[in-house]
SEKOL-574894 format. One record per residue (C-alpha): x, y, z; residue in three letters. Coordinates in steps of 0.001 Angstrom, whole numbers, plus 500000, padded with zeros to 6 digits. Each point is the difference from the previous one (the first is absolute). Layout:
<atoms>
XYZALA/...
</atoms>
This chain:
<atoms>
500000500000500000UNK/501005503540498949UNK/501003502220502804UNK/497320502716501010UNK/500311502969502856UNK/498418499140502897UNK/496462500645501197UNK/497825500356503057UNK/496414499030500425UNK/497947501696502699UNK/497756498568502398UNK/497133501863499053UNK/500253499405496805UNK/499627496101500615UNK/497599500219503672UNK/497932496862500092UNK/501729496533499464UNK/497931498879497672UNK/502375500569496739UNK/499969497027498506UNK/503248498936499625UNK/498817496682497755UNK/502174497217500568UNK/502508501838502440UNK/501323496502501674UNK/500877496862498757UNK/498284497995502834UNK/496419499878498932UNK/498452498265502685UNK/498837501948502985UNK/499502499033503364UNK/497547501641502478UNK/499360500351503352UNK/496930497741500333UNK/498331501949502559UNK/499847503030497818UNK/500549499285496346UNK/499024498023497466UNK/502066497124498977UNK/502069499055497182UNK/498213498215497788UNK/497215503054500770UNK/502140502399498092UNK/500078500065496525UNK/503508500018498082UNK/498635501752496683UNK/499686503643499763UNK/497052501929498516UNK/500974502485496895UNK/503841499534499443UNK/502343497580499994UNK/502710499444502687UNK/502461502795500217UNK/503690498855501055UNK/502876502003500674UNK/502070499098496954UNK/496889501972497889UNK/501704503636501702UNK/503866498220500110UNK/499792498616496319UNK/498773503194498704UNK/501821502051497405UNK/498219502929499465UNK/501488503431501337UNK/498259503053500784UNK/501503501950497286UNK/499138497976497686UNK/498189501990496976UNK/496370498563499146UNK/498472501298497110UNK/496909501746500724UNK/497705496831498450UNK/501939497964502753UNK/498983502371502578UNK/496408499723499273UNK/499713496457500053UNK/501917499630503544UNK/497156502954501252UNK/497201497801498462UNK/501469497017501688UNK/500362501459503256UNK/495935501280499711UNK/498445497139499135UNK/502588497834502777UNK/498165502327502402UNK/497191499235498506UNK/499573496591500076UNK/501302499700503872UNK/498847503228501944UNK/497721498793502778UNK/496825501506498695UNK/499434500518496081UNK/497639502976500788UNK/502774502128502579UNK/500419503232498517UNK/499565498288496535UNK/499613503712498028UNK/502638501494501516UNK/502299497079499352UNK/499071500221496431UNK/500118503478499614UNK/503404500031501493UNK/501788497002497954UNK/498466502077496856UNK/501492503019501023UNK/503203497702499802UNK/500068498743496689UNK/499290503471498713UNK/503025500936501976UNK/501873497321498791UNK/499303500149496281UNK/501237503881500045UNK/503583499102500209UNK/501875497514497838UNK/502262498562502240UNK/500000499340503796UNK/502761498577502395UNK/498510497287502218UNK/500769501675503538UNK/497840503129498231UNK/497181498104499391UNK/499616498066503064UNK/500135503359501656UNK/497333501057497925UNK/497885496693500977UNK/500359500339503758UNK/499459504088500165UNK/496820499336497579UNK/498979496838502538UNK/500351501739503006UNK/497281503132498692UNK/497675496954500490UNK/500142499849503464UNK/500345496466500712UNK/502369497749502368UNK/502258497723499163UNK/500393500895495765UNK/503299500121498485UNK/502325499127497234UNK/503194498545501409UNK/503649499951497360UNK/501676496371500803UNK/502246501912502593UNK/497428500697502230UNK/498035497154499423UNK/502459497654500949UNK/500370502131503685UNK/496660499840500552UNK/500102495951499218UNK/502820499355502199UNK/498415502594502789UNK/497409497323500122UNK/501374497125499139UNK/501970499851503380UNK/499508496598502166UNK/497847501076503134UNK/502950499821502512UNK/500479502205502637UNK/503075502168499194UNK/501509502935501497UNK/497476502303498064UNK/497554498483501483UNK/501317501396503444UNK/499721503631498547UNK/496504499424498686UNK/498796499136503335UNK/501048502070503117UNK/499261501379503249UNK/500296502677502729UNK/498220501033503269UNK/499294503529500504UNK/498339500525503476UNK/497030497450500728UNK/499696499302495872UNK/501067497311498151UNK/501214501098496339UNK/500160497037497299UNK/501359501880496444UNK/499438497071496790UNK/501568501649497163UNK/498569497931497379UNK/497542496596499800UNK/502000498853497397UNK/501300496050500460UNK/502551499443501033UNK/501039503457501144UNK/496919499306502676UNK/499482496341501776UNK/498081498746502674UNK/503056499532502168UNK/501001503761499463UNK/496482501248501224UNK/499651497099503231UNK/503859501318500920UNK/498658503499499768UNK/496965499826501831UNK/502069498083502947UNK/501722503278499977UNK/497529502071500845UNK/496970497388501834UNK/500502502057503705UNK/498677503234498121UNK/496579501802500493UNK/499617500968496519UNK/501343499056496821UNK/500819501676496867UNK/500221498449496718UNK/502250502613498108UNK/499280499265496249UNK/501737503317498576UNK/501618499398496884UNK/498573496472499846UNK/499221499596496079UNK/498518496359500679UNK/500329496176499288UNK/498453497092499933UNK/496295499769501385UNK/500690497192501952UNK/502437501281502145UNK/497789502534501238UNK/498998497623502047UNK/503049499106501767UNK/499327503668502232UNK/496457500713499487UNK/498137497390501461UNK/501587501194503591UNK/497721503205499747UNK/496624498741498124UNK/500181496230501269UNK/498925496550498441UNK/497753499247496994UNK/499738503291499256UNK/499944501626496283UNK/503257501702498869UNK/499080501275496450UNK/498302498312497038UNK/501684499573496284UNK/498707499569496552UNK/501922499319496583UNK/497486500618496935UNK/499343496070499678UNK/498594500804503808UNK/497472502754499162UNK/497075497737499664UNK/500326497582502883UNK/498232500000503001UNK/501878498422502332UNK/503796500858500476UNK/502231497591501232UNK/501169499733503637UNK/503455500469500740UNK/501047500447503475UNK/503206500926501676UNK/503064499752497799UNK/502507497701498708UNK/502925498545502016UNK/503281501653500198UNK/501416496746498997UNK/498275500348495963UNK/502869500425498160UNK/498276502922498049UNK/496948501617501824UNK/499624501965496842UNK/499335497639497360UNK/497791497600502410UNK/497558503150500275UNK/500703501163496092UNK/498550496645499536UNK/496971500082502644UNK/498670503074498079UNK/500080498800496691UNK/498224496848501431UNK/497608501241501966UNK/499167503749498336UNK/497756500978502442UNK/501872499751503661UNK/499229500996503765UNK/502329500183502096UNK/499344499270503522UNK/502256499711503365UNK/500428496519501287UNK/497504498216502553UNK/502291499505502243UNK/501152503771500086UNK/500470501896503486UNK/499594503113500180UNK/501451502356501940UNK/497908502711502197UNK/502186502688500433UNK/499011502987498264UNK/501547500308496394UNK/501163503125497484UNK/500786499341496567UNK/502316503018498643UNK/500004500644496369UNK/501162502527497338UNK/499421500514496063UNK/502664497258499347UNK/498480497005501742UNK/498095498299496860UNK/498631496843499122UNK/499806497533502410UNK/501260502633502218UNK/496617501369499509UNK/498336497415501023UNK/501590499266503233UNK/498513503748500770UNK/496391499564498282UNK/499541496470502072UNK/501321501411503376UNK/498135502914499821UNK/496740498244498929UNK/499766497179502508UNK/500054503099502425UNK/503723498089501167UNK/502057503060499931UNK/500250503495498891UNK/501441501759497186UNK/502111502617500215UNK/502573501990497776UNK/498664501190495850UNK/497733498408497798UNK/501974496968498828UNK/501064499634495273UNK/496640498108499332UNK/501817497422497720UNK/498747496716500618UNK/499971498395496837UNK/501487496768499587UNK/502573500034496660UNK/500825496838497856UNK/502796500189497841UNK/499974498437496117UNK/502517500165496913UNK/500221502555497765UNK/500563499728496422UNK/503666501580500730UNK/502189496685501134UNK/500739501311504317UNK/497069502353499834UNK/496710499612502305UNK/497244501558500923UNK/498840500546503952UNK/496142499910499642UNK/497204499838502343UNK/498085496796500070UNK/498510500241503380UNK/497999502649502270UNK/499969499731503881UNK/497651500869502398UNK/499949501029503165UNK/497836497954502749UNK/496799502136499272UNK/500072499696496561UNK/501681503315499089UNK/502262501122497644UNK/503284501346500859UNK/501513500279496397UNK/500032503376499343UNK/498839501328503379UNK/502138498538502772UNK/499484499357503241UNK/498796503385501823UNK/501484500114503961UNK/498091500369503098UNK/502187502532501378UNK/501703502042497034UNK/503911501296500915UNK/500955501977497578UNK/503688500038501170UNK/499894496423498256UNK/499850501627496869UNK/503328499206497835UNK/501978498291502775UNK/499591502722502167UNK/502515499532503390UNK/497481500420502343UNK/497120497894498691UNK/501026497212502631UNK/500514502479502894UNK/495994501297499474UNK/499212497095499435UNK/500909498449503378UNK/498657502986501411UNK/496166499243498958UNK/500284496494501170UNK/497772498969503283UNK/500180497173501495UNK/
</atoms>
């Protein structure tokens, strides 16, 4: 493979977990925790709408970004990525006229200059993409593709970044638990149980989720069903095969730490089940000291969640800005460009209730406004309006 300068992806850009990474590990089976998942042979190994995506389609490709496409070239990769969206986005009918409107406005770009270098285009794509307003839809070059594959692609292990993704301090009579991200394996259940050892003599607890651009929906679990206790309703999901069934499947607690890859057993639960709610386990215990959930404009996905369901149950309160509103699950399929995929949203999330978060976040209890932008003393006022 050709050398290319490095890149970064963002958090944000990539919040929930559920890019699907098709074919990320070589190990198909998957073993569950019987108490809370489903089984092996439950979970399907074919994928819905692409084929499997391995690393060698981002390490075998040759294609630079200053590469020169002819303007007739550049068309046909703009069609490609509309009607990819197309066919996959969780609900045909979402914001159907403005997507059209906006892949027309495009091509007409497009066609009025001859040539185009690839890195221009896909900037054109993704700054056209984001005037929809959606979650979780992006074109990605082969470099960037292949960091997001090995980002999640990682065996579930606890590691040292795990330790910084879960931490603790005690400031007075309050317990403060910060979770950085609900992304597997940077989170585990032996991370949170260590953590809340740490801080089980408090009379309060806060969950800081600042910054926290989410995960996996599973792991949720791991913390949250200490605040709204057992059997109860975490969020509901729904891919577009879902939209007409009536009962969702039950999926309760989350898988075990020792799943080689937490992310592909739940890539493969949704496109199994389409139509998903996710519950806390029966055998739950919940914890009945007063809870605070703190959270800013960068806690997204399932992030989000986390808040909505606390805050719902009537488990804890909110406090800090309204959080992104970006819940939508991505999936991520080949492009007609050999290394080049598209991050598209196949499934929509729910809140306990029933309400929608995309678009509208989760609005606090208590606003701070001092947790605007990483402000310093968010925490401090925070700890301030806690009463235990």
């Amino acid at each position: 493979m050709h050398s290319r300068r490095a890149k970064t992806i963002s958090l944000p850009i990539i919040t929930a977990l559920l890019l699907h990474i098709l074919g990320c590990t070589t190990n198909k089976s998957v073993s569950s925790s019987p108490s809370t998942s489903p089984s092996a042979s439950q979970l399907s190994t074919s994928y819905r709408g692409n084929e499997e995506i391995s690393l060698d389609w981002f390490t075998s490709s040759k294609l630079k970004s200053t590469d020169t496409i002819s303007s007739q070239e550049a068309k046909l990769f703009v069609n490609n990525v509309s009607q990819t969206l197309e066919n996959n986005i969780f609900n045909p009918s979402f914001k159907k006229e403005l997507r059209q409107q906006n892949f027309k406005t495009l091509v007409a770009t497009v066609e009025g200059k001859p040539n185009w270098s690839r890195l221009e285009l896909t900037h054109l794509i993704n700054n056209q993409l984001e005037k929809l307003s959606i979650s979780h839809v992006r074109v990605f070059d082969p470099v960037e593709g292949e960091q997001l594959f090995r980002l999640f692609s990682q065996p579930s292990v606890s590691t040292d970044k795990t330790n910084s993704t879960v931490s603790t301090q005690i400031i007075g009579k309050v317990g403060v638990l910060r979770v950085r991200s609900f992304v597997v394996p940077q989170i585990t259940l032996v991370a949170v149980k260590q953590a809340l050892d740490q801080v089980s003599h408090t009379q309060a607890l806060l969950i800081d989720l600042r910054g926290n651009g989410g995960g996996v929906q599973s792991s949720i679990s791991y913390l949250i069903e200490n605040i709204i206790g057992s059997d109860k309703v975490i969020s509901t999901e729904r891919t577009r095969h879902g939209i007409t069934l009536k009962q969702p499947y039950i999926f309760r607690g989350y898988f075990d730490d020792s799943l080689k890859n937490v992310a592909l057993a739940e890539i493969k639960l949704t496109n199994e089940k389409n139509y998903i709610e996710y519950r806390t386990r029966l055998e739950a215990k919940k914890d009945f000291r007063p809870h605070f959930v703190l959270v800013d404009e960068q806690c997204g996905s399932a992030c989000e969640v986390f808040a909505a369901a606390s805050q719902e149950h009537g488990a804890a309160k909110v406090l800090g800005v309204r959080t992104s509103g970006s819940v939508l699950g991505g999936g991520v399929f080949k492009l007609r460009w050999q290394g080049y995929i598209l991050l598209a949203p196949i499934s929509q999330t729910f809140s306990p209730k029933g309400n929608v978060i995309e678009g509208r976040g989760v609005q606090p209890d208590i606003l701070i406004p001092e947790c605007q932008n990483s402000g310093k003393q968010c925490l401090e006022k925070a700890i301030k309006l806690i009463k235990y």
